[in-house]
C-alpha positions as CSV (number, residue, x, y, z in Angstrom):
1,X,0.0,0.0,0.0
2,X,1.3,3.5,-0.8
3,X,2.0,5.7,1.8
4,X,2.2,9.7,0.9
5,X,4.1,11.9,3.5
6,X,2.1,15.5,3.8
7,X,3.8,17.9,6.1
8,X,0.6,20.2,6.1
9,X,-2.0,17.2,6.3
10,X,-4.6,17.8,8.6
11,X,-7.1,15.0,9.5
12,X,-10.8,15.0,7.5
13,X,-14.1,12.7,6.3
14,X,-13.5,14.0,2.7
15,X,-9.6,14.9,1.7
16,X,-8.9,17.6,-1.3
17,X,-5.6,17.2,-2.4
18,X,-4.9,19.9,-5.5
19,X,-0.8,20.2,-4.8
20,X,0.3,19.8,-8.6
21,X,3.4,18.4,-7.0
22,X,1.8,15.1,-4.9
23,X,-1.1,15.2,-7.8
24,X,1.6,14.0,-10.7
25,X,3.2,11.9,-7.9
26,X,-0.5,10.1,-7.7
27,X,-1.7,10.3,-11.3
28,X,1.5,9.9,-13.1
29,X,3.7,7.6,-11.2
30,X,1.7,5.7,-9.3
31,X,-1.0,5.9,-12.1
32,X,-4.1,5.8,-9.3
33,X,-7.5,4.7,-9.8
34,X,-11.0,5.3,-8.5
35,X,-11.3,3.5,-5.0
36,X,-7.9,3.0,-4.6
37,X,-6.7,3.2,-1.4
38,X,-3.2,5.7,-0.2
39,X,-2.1,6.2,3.7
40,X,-1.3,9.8,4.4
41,X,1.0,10.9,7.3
42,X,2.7,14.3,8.2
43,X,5.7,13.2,9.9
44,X,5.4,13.9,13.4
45,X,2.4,12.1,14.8
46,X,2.1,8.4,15.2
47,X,-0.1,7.4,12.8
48,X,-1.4,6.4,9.2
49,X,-4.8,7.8,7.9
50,X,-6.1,5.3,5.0
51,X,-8.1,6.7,2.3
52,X,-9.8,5.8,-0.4
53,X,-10.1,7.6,-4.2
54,X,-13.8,9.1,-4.6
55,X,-12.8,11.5,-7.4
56,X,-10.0,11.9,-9.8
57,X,-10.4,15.6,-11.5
58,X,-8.1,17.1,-13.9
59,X,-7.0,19.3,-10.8
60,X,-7.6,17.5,-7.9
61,X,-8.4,14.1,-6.3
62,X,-11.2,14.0,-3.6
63,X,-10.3,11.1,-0.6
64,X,-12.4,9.4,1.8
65,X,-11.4,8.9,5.2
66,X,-11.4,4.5,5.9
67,X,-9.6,4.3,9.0
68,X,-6.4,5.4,11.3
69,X,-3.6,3.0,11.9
70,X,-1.8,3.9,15.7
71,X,2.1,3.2,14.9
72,X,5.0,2.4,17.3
73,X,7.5,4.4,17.6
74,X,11.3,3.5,18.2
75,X,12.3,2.2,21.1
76,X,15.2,4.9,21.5
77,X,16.3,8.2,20.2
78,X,19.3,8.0,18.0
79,X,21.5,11.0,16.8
80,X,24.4,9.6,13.9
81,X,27.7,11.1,13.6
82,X,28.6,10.3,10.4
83,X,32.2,11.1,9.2
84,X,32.0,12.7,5.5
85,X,32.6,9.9,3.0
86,X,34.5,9.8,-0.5
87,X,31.5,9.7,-2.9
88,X,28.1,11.4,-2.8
89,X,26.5,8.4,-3.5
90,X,27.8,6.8,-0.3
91,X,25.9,9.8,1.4
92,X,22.7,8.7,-0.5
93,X,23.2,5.6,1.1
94,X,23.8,6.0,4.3
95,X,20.8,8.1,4.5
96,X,18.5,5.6,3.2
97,X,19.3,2.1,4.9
98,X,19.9,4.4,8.2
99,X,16.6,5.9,7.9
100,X,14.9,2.5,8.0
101,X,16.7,1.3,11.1
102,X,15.1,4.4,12.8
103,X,18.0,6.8,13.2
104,X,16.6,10.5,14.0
105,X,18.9,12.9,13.8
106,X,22.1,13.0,10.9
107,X,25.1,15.3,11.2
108,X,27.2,14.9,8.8
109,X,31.0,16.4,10.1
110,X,34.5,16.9,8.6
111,X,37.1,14.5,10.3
112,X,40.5,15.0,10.0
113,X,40.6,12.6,7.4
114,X,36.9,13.2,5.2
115,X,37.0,14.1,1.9
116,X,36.3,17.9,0.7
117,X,32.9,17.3,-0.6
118,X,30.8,20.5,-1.7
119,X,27.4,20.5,-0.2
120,X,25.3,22.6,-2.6
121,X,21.5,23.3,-2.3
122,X,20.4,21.2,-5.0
123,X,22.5,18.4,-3.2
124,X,21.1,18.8,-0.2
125,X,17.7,18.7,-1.1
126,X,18.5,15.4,-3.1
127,X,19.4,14.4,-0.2
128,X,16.0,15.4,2.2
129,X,14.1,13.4,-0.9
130,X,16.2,10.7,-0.4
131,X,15.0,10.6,3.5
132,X,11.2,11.3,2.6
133,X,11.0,8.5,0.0
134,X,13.0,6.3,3.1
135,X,10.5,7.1,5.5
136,X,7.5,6.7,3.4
137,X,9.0,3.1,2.1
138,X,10.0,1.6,5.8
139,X,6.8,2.3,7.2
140,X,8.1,4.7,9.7
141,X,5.8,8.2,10.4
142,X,8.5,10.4,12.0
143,X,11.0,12.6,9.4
144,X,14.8,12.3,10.8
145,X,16.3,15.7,10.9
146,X,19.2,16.6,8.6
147,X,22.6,18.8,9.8
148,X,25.8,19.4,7.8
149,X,28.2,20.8,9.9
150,X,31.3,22.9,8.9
151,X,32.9,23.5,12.0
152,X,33.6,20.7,14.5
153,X,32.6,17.5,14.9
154,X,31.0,16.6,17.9
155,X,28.1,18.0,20.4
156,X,28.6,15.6,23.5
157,X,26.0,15.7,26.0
158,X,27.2,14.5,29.1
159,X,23.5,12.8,29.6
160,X,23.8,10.7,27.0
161,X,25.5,7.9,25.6
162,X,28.3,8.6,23.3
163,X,29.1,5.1,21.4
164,X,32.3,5.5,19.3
165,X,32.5,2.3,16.8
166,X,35.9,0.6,15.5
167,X,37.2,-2.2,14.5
168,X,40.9,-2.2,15.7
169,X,41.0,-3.2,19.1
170,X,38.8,-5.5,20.8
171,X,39.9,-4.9,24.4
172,X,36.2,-2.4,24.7
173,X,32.9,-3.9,25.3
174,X,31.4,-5.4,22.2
175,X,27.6,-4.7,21.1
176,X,26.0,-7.6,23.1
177,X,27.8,-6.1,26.0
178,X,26.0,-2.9,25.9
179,X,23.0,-4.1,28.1
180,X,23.7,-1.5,30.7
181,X,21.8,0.8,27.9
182,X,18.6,2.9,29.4
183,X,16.3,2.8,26.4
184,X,15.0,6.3,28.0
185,X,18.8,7.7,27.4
186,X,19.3,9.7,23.8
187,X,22.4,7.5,22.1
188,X,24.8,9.1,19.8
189,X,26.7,7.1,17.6
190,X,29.6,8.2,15.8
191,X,31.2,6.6,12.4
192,X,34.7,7.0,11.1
193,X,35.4,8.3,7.3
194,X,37.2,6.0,4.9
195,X,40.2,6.1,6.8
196,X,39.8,5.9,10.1
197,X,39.5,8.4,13.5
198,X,42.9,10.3,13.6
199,X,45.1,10.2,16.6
200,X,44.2,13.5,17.4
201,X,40.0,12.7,17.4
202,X,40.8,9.5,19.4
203,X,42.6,10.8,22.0
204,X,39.4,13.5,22.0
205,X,36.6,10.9,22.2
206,X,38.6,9.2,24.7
207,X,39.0,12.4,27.3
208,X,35.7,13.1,26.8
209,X,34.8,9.6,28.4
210,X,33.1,8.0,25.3
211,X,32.1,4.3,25.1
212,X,33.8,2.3,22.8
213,X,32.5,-0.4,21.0
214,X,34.5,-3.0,19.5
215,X,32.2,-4.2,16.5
216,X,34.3,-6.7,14.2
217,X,38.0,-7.8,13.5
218,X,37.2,-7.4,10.0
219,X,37.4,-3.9,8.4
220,X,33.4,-2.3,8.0
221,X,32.7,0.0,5.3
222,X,31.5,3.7,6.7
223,X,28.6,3.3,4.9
224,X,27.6,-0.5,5.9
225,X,28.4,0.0,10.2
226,X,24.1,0.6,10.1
227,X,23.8,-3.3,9.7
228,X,25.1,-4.1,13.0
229,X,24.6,-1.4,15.4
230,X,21.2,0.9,14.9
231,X,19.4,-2.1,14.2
232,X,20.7,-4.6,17.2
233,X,20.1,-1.3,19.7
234,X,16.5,-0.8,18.6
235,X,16.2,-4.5,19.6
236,X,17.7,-4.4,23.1
């Protein structure tokens, strides 16, 4: 079943919908019919509204309310860290597959060792579609929030956990060690570029009193480190 993200929707028996934009969505790519049936949300209350298609005009489509469906949320609030990568399409990535393991916050940084990658506007909102068409896909109703950051790297809040991932020494606790977790405690992850943490943002993490989480002997991609952590923390 399709499921149409409308920041502006407001609840109603009979639905007008006359956006040009979300009209060709309908009637062009989805190619929508009489009593078909679409699940609006607006991103920021729990739940689906199901419709069905009474009209189809030329400049609008007229909906009739069916029923609500109440969703559950994620069982914590999750803030990634995420290291610039090499390629813009690793960005694209990383936003999609995190978005579906229920991160809700991305700030993207510039490590030591990230790539110079220009953020432009048109970028940027390539990249907030990406995250709309995640959300509306994984069956998820709330819209993560998107940061680029040009100065620093880091906002550590003393009141919450600060999980620093790696791969290169396996004397720190491992994921299923991390039951000592609240799930009523914010958790920020943060992911290494291409290349690693320099010694300079280890020694950094480390002062600062972060956890550090052995994942892996073998080397993770920056782009791929969603598979084992977001996913296994939601589940604790």
């Amino acid at each position: 079943m399709q499921r149409i993200y409308i920041p502006w929707f407001v609840y109603a028996i009979e639905y007008i919908i006359n956006d040009k934009h979300i009209l060709h969505q309908l009637i062009k790519v989805l190619k929508v019919r009489v009593d078909d049936t679409i699940v609006f949300f607006d991103g920021e209350t729990p739940t689906d509204y199901l419709y069905r298609i009474k009209h189809i005009e030329k400049k609008e489509i007229v909906f009739e309310f069916v029923y609500g469906i109440q969703k559950n949320k994620f069982s914590r609030s999750i803030t990634l860290f995420q290291a610039l990568p090499n390629k813009y399409n690793k960005m694209e990535y990383i936003l999609q597959k995190w978005v579906e393991v229920g991160v809700q916050k991305f700030c993207f940084f510039r490590s030591e060792r990230s790539q110079k990658l220009h953020i432009s506007d048109h970028k940027r909102e390539r990249f907030e579609q990406i995250i709309k068409e995640a959300v509306e896909q994984s069956d998820r109703n709330d819209i993560p929030q998107l940061i680029f950051m040009e100065e620093g790297f880091w906002e550590l809040h003393n009141d919450w956990y600060n999980l620093i991932f790696h791969t290169k020494d396996d004397t720190n606790k491992r994921l299923n060690e991390l039951t000592f977790l609240d799930k009523d405690k914010p958790v920020q992850i943060f992911v290494w570029p291409e290349w690693g943490w320099s010694t300079h943002e280890v020694v950094a993490f480390q002062e600062a009193g972060c956890i550090w989480v052995h994942l892996w002997e073998n080397i993770l991609r920056t782009e791929t480190v969603w598979v084992v952590t977001t996913f296994y923390l939601n589940q604790m």
